[in-house]
VEXMAR-869864 format. One line per field, with one value per atom (N, C-alpha, C): residue in one letter; atom name; x negated, y, z negated. Coordinates in steps of 0.1 Angstrom, whole numbers, plus 5000, padded with zeros to 4 digits. Example, Ala and Ser with C-alpha at 12.3 -4.5 7.8 and 13.67 -1.06 7.14 Angstrom:
<tidos>
rest [A	A	A	S	S	S]
atom [N	CA	C	N	CA	C]
X [4868	4877	4868	4872	4863	4871]
Y [4943	4955	4967	4978	4989	5000]
Z [4922	4922	4922	4929	4929	4921]
</tidos>
This chain:
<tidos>
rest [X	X	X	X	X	X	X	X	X	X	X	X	X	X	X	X	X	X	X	X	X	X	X	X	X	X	X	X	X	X	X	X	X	X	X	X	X	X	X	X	X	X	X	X	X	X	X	X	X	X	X	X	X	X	X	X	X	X	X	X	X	X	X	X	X	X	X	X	X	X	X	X	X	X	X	X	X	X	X	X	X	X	X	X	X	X	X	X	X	X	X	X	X	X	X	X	X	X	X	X	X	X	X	X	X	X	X	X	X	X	X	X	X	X	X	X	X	X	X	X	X	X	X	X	X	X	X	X	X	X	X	X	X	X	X	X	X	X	X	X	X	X	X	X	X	X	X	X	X	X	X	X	X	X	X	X	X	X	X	X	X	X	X	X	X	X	X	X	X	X	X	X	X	X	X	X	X	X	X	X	X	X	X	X	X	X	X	X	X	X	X	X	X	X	X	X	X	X	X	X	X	X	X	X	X	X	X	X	X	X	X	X	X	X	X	X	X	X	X	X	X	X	X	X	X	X	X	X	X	X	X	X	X	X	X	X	X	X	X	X	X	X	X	X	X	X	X	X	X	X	X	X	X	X	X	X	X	X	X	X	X	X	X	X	X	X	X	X	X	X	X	X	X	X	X	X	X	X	X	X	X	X	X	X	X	X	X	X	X	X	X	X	X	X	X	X	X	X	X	X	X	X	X	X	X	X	X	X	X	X	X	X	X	X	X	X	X	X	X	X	X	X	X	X	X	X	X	X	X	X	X	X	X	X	X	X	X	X	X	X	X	X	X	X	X	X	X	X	X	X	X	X	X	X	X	X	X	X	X	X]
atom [N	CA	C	N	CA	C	N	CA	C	N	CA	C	N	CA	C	N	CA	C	N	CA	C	N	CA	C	N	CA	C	N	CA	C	N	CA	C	N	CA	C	N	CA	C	N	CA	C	N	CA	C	N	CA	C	N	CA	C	N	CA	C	N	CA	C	N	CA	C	N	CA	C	N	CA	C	N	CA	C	N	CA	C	N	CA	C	N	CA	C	N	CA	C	N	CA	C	N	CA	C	N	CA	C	N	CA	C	N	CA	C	N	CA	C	N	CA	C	N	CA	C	N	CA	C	N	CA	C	N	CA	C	N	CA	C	N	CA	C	N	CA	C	N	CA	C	N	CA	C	N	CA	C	N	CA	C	N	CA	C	N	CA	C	N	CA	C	N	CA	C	N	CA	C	N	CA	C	N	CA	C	N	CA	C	N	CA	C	N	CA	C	N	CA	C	N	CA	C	N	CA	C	N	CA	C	N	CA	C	N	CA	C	N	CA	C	N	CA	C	N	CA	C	N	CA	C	N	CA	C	N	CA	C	N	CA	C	N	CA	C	N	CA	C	N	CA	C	N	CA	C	N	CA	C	N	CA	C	N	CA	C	N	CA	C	N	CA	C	N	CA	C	N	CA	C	N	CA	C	N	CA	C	N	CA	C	N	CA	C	N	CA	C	N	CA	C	N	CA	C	N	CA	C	N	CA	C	N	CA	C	N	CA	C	N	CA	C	N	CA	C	N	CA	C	N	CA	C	N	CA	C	N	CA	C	N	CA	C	N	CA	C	N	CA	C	N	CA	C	N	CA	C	N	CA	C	N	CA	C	N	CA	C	N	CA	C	N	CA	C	N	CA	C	N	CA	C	N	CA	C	N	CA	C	N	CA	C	N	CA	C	N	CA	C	N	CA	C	N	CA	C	N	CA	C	N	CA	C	N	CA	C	N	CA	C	N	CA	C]
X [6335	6341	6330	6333	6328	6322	6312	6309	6321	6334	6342	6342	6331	6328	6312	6312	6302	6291	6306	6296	6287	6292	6283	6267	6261	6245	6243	6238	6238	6231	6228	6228	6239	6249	6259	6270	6272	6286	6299	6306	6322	6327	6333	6344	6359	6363	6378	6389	6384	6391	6390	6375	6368	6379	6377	6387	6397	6408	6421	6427	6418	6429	6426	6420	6414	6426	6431	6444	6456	6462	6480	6485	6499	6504	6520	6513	6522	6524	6542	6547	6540	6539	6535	6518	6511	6495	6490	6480	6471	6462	6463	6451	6452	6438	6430	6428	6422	6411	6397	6387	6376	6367	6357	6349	6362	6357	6362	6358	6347	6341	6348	6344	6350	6364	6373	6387	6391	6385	6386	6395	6403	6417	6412	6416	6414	6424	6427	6435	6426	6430	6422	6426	6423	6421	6427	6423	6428	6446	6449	6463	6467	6482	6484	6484	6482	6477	6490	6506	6513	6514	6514	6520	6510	6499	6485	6487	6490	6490	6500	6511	6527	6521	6508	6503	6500	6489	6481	6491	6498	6507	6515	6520	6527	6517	6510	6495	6494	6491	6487	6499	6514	6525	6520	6523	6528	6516	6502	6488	6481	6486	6480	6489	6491	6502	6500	6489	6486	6490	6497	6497	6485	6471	6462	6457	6469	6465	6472	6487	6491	6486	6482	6480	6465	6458	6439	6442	6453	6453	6462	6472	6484	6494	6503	6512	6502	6510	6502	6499	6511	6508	6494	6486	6475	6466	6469	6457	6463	6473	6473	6463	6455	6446	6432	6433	6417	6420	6430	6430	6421	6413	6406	6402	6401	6393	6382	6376	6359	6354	6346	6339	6331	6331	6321	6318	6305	6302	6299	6304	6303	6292	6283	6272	6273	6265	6262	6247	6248	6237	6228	6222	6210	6216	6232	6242	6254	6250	6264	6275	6275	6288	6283	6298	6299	6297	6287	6286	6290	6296	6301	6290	6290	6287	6294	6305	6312	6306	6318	6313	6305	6305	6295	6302	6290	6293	6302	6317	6319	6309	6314	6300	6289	6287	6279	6277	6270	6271	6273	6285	6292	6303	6301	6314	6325	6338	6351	6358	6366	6380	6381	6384	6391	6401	6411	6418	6413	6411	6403	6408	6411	6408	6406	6393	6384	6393	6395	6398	6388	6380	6365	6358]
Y [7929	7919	7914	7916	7910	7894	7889	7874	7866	7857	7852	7848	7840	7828	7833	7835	7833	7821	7808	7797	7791	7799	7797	7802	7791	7800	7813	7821	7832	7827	7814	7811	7804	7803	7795	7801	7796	7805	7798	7809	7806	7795	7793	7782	7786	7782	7783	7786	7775	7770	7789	7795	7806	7815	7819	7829	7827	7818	7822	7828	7828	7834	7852	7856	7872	7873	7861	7867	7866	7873	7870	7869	7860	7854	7861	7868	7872	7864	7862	7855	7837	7838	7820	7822	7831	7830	7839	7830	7840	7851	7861	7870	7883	7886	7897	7909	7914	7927	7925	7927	7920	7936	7944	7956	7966	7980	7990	7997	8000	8002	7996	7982	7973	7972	7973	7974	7954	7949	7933	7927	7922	7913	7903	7890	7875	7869	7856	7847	7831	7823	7812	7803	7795	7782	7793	7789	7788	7790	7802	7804	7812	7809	7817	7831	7839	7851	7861	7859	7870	7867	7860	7853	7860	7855	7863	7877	7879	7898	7902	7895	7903	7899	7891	7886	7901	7901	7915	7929	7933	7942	7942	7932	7930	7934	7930	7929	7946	7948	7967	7973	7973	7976	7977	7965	7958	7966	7972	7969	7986	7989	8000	8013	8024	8032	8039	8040	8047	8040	8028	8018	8015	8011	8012	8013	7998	7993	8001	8006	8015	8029	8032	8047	8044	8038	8041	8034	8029	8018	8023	8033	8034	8021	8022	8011	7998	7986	7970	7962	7966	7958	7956	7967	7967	7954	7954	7944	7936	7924	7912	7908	7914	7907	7911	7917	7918	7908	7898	7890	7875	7873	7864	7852	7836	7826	7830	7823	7821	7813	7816	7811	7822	7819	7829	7821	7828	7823	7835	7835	7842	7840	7848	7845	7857	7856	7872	7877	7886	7898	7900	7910	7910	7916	7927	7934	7920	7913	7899	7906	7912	7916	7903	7901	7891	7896	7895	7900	7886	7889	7881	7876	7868	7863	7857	7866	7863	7856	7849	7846	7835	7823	7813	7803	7788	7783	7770	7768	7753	7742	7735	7731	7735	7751	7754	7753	7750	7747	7757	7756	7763	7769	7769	7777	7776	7787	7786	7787	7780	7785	7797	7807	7817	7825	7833	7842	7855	7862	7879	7891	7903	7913	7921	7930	7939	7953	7960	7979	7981	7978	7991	7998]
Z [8376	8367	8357	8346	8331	8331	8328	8329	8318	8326	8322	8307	8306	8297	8294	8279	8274	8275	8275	8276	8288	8300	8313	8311	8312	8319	8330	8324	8335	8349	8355	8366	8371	8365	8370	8383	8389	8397	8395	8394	8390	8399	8392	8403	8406	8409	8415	8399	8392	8381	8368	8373	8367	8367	8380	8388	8383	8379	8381	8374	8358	8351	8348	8360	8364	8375	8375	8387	8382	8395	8393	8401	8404	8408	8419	8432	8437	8446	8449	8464	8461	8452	8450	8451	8452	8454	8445	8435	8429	8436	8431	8437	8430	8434	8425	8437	8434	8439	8433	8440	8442	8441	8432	8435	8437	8431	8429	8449	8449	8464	8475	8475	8485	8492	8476	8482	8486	8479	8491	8481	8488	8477	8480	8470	8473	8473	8475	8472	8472	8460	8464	8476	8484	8492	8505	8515	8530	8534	8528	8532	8543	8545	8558	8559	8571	8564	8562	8565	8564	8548	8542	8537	8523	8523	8519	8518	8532	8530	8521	8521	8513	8499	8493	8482	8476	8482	8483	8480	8489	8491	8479	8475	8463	8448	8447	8437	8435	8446	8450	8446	8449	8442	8429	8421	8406	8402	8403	8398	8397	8407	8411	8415	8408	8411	8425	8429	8444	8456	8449	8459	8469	8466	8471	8486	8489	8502	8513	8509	8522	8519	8509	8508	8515	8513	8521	8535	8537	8552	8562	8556	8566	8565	8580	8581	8576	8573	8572	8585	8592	8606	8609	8610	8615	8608	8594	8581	8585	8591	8588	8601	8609	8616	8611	8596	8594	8582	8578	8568	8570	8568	8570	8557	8563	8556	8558	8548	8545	8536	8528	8517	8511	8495	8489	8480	8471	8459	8451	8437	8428	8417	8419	8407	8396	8385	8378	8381	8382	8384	8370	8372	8356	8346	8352	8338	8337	8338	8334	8342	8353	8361	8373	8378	8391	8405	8411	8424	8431	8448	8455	8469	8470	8485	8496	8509	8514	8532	8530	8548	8547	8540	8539	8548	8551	8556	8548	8553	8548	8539	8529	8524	8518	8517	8510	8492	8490	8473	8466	8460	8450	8457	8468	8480	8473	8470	8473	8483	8488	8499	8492	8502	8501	8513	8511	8520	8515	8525	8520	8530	8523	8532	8522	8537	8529	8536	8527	8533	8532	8523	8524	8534]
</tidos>
């Protein structure tokens, strides 16, 4: 992903507010896809996860003609127990692209809530 805003300092990390409008809005929850490699979908804040997954699922539909997630994953049943909360932070790298930092602790500075699952 492209650095949002010009007007950020290349040390800054996105925020919640950054993100959103890189997303879309399936089943009532914003969310993206996160890295080409990774395969990691997001949603912002701490949601429930079937709920989250049908986000995703839907996203992969609407977004992606290979339908990404069941074509590399098989059935879904199996993803809604690799859908996981956490925290990340989003900084840019030395090409102004956004690399991620997942799995942080609560409280960490700059941390977002997040819902995620990774296929990669």
């Amino acid at each position: 992903m492209t650095h949002p805003s010009t007007a950020l300092p290349p040390t800054t990390a996105l925020t919640a507010t950054d993100l959103a409008p890189h997303m879309t809005t399936h089943c009532g929850l914003p969310v993206m896809r996160w890295g080409d490699e990774d395969d990691t979908w997001l949603t912002l804040g701490h949601q429930e996860p079937r709920r989250a997954l049908a986000a995703f699922l839907a996203h992969a539909h609407a977004t992606y003609t290979a339908h990404t997630l069941t074509t590399r994953c098989g059935p879904t049943g199996g993803l809604l127990r690799e859908v996981l909360h956490g925290y990340a932070i989003f900084t840019p790298d030395e090409f102004n692209d956004w690399q991620a930092v997942f799995s942080l602790a609560p409280g960490t500075p700059g941390a977002i809530p997040l819902t995620w699952l990774c296929t990669g």
